[in-house]
NUVOSE-617692 format. One record per residue (C-alpha): x, y, z; residue number from 0; residue in one letter. Coordinates in steps of 0.5 Angstrom, whole numbers, plus 500, padded with zeros to 3 digits. Layout:
<r <X,Y,Z>,NUM,"a">
...
//
This chain:
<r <429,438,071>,0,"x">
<r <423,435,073>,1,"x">
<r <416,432,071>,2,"x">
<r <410,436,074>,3,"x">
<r <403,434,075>,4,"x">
<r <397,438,074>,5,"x">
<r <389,437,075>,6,"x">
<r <386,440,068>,7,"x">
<r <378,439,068>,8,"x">
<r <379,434,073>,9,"x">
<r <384,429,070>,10,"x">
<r <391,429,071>,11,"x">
<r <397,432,065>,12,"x">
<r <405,430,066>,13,"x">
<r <410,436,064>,14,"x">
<r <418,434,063>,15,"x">
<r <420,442,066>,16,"x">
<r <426,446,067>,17,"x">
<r <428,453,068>,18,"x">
<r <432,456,063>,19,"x">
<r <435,462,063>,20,"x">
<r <430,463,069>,21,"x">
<r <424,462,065>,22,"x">
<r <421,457,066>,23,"x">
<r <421,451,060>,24,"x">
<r <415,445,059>,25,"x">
<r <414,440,054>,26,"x">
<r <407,436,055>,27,"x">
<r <407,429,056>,28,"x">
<r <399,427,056>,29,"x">
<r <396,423,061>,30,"x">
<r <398,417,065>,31,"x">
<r <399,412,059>,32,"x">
<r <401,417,055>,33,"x">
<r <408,419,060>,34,"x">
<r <412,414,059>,35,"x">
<r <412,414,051>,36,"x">
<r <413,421,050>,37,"x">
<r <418,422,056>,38,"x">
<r <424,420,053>,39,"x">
<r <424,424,047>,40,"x">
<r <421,430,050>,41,"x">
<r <427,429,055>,42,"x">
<r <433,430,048>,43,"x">
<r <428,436,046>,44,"x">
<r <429,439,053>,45,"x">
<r <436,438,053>,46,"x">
<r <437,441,046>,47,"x">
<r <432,447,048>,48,"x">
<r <438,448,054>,49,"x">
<r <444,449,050>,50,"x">
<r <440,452,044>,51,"x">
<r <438,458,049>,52,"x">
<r <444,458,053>,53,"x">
<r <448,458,048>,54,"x">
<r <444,465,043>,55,"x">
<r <445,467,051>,56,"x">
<r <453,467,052>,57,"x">
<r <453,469,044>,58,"x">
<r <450,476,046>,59,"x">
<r <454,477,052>,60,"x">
<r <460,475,049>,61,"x">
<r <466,478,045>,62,"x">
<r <467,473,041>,63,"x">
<r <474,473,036>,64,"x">
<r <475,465,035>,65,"x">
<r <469,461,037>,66,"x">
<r <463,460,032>,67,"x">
<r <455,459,034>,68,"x">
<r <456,452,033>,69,"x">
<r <463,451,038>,70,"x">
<r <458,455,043>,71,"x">
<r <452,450,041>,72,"x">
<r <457,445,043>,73,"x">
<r <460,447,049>,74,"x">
<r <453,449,052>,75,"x">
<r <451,442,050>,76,"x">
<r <457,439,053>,77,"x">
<r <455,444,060>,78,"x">
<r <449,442,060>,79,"x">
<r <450,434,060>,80,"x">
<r <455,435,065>,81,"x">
<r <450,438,070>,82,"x">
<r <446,431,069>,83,"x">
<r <451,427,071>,84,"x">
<r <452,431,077>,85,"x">
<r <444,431,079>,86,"x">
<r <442,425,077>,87,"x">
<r <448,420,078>,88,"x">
<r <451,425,085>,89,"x">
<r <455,418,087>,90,"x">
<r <457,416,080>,91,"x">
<r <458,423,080>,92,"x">
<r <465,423,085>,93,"x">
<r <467,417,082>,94,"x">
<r <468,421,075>,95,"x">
<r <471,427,078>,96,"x">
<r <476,422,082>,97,"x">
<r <478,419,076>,98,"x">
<r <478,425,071>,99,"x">
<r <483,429,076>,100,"x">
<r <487,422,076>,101,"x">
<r <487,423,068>,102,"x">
<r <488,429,069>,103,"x">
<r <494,430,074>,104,"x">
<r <498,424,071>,105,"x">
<r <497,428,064>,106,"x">
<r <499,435,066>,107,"x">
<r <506,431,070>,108,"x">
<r <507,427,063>,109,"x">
<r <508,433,059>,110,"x">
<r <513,436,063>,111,"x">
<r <517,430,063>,112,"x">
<r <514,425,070>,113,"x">
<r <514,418,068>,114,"x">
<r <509,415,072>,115,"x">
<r <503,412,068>,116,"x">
<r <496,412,070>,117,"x">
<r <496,406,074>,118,"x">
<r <501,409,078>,119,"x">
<r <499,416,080>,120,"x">
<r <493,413,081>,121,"x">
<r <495,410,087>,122,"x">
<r <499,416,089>,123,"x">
<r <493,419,088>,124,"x">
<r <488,415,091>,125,"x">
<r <493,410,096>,126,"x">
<r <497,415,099>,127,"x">
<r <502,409,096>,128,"x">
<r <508,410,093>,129,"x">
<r <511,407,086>,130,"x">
<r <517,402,087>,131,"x">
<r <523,404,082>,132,"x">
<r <520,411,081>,133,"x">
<r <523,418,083>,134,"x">
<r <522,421,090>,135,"x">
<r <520,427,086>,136,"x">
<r <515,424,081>,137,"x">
<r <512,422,086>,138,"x">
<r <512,428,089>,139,"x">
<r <510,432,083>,140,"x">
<r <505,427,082>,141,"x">
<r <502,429,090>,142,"x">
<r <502,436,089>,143,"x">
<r <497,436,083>,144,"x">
<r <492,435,089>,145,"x">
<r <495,441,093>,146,"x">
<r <495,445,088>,147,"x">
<r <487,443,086>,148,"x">
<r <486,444,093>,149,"x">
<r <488,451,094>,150,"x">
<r <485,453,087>,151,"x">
<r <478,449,089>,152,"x">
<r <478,456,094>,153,"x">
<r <480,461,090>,154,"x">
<r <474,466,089>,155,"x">
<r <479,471,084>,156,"x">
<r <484,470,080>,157,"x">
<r <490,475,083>,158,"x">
<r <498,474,084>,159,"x">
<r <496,472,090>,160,"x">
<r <491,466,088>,161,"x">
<r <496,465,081>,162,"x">
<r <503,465,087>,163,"x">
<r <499,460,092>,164,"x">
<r <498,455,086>,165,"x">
<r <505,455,084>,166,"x">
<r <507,455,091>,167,"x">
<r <503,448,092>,168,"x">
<r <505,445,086>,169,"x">
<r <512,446,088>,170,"x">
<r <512,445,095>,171,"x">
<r <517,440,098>,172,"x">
<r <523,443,092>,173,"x">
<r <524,449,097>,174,"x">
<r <531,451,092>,175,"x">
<r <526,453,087>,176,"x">
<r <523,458,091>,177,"x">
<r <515,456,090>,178,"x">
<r <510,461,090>,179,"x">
<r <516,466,088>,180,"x">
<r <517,470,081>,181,"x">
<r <523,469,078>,182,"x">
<r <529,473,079>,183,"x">
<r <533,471,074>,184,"x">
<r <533,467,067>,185,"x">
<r <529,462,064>,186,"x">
<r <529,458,058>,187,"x">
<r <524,454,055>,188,"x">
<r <527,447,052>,189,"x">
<r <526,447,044>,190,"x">
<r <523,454,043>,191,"x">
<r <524,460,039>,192,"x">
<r <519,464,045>,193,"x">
<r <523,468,049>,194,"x">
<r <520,469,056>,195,"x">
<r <520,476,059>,196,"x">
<r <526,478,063>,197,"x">
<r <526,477,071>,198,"x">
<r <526,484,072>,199,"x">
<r <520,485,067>,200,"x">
<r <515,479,071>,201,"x">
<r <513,482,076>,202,"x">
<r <510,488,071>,203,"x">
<r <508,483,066>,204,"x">
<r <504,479,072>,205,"x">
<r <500,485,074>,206,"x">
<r <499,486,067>,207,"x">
<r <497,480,065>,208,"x">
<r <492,480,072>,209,"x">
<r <488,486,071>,210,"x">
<r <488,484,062>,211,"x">
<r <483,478,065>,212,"x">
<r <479,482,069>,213,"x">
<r <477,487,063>,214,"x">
<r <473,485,057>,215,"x">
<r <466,480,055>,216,"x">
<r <471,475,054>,217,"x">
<r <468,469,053>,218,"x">
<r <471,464,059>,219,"x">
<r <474,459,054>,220,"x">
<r <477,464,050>,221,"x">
<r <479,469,057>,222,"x">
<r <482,463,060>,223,"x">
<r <485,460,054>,224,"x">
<r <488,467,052>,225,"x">
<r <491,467,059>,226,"x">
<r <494,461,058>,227,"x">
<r <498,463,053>,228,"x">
<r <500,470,056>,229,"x">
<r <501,466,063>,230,"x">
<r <507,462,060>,231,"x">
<r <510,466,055>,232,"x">
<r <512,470,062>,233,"x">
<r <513,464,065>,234,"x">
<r <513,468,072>,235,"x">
<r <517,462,077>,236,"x">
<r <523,458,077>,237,"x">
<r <520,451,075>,238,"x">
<r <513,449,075>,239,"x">
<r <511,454,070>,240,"x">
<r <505,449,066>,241,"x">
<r <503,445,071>,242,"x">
<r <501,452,075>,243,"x">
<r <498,455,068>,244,"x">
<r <494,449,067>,245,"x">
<r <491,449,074>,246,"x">
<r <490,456,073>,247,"x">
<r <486,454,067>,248,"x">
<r <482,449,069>,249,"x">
<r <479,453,075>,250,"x">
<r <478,458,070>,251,"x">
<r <474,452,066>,252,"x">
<r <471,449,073>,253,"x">
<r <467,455,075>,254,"x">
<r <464,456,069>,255,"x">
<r <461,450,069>,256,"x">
<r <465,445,064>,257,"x">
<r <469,439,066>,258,"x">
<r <477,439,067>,259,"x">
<r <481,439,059>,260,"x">
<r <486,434,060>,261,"x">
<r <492,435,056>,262,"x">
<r <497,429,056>,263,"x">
<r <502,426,053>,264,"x">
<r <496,424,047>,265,"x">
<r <496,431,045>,266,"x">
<r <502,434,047>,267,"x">
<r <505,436,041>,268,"x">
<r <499,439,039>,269,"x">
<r <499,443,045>,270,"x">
<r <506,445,044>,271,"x">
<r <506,447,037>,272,"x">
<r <500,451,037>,273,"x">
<r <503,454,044>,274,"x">
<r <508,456,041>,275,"x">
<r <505,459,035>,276,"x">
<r <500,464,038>,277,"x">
<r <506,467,043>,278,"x">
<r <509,468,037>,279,"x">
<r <504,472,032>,280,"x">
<r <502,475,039>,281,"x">
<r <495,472,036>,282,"x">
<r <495,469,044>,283,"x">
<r <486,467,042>,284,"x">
<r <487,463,037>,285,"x">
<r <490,458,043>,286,"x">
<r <482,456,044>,287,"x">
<r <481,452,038>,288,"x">
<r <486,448,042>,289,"x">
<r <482,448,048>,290,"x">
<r <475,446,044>,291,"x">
<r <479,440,041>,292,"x">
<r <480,438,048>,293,"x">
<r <474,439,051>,294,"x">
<r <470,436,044>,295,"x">
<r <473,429,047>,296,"x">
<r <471,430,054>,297,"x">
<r <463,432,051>,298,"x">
<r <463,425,047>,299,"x">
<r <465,421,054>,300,"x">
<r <460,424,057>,301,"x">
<r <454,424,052>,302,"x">
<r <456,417,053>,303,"x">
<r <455,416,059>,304,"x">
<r <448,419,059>,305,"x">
<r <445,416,053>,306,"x">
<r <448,409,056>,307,"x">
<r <444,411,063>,308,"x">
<r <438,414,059>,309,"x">
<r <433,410,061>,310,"x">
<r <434,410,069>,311,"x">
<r <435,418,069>,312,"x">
<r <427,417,065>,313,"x">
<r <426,413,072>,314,"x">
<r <428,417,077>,315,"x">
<r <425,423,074>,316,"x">
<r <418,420,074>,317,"x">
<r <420,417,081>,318,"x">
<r <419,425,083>,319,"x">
<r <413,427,080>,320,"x">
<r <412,435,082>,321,"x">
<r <404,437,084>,322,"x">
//
């Protein structure tokens, strides 16, 4: 996004642009004296013109079974203020993701049981520090969820290798749950009427799972919700089962552009509840109205952030006038 001059019949005319879907967009700002008030609106116009027509875009591509044009309509928006963010505030912008993994992190640990609070994997996270009166092994779990995003962060595709190199980080330091290593026996989830595949059927089940990803014109949030679902119905590893196919999920998010969907002790029970259903009726997409849910909330925190610092995106842009 930017704002251009032109020379037309010997006066100077002020353009907000953008390229959308490698066309090239203009909204007219008038002269010099006219800029300033026309700037703010034609900036929220070409926001919405954004995610309007990235969103006709995904729509066409798209098989979609769950999504509506107006969740499209949302994610795109969502996509495309987060790229604002990351533009206009780069050093903000570090700030944000440090604290969306921490929220993450701790949140993803919490819903299989860690006790640390944000604070707390906080330091672990950010200090390197350890926690008086917690576990060694909170802690670790804690430690490892940057491992884990690290090895995730260098995945170009999603194969067994990329999913056993995860889990091997998640779990790393608990060598009597062979991490990064499918199952050889048994495993039950606590409090559940799904039954995961028996040991002797992972490996084929897996390799199942893999290849299913790689087909189709799935949108991303319904392929990597879906996937999600399959993954831990298999529950391919002895431990570390959800934290690795949340990693998994939000690599799938990141590399489409969205912010990590953080799922913690707030949305727990929706998330088991609805996790359960799906792997039940076999409907396995339907576990994307989850991850919208989840997603919706992080669009709201952001929308935020730019309607709050609106004013100094308007002045760095007009700062950076293209001839």
């Amino acid at each position: 996004m930017f704002v251009s001059k032109r020379k037309i019949k010997g006066k100077d005319y002020f353009y907000l642009e953008d390229r959308v879907n490698g066309k090239r967009v203009s909204f007219f700002l008038g002269d010099k004296e006219q800029v300033e008030e026309k700037i703010e609106n034609a900036f929220d116009e070409l926001v919405r013109k954004k995610a309007l027509e990235n969103t006709k875009k995904s729509q066409k591509e798209s098989d979609l079974k769950v999504l509506s044009f107006s969740d499209l309509l949302a994610l795109e928006r969502l996509k495309v203020d987060f790229e604002i963010v990351k533009d206009f505030f780069p050093e903000g912008f570090e700030s944000f993701k440090e604290d969306e993994f921490v929220r993450y992190a701790q949140g993803s640990a919490s819903v299989e049981g860690n006790s640390l609070s944000l604070q707390e994997a906080n330091i672990v996270l950010t200090k390197g520090a350890a926690v008086a009166g917690k576990k060694i092994d909170e802690i670790k779990e804690i430690e490892n969820m940057k491992k884990a995003a690290k090895v995730s962060s260098r995945i170009k595709e999603l194969n067994e290798k990329a999913v056993k190199k995860i889990n091997a980080a998640i779990m790393d330091g608990f060598k009597e749950k062979k991490p990064g290593e499918y199952r050889d026996g048994p495993i039950f989830i606590q409090a559940s009427k799904v039954k995961p595949v028996k040991a002797e059927e992972v490996e084929k089940e897996m390799k199942k799972l893999v290849e299913w990803n790689q087909k189709g014109k799935k949108h991303i949030i319904e392929l990597a919700s879906e996937f999600h679902a399959r993954f831990e119905q298999v529950h391919p590893f002895r431990d570390g089962n959800g934290r690795t196919g949340r990693e998994i999920l939000n690599w799938a998010l990141q590399k489409e552009g969205f912010p990590r969907a953080i799922i913690n002790l707030e949305n727990r029970q929706n998330y088991i509840v609805l996790l359960e259903r799906v792997q039940l009726s076999k409907q396995y997409y339907k576990f994307s109205r989850f991850i919208v849910s989840c997603l919706e909330k992080r669009a709201k925190e952001i929308e935020e952030i730019i309607n709050e610092n609106k004013k100094l995106i308007i002045g760095k842009l007009l700062k950076k006038v293209k001839k």
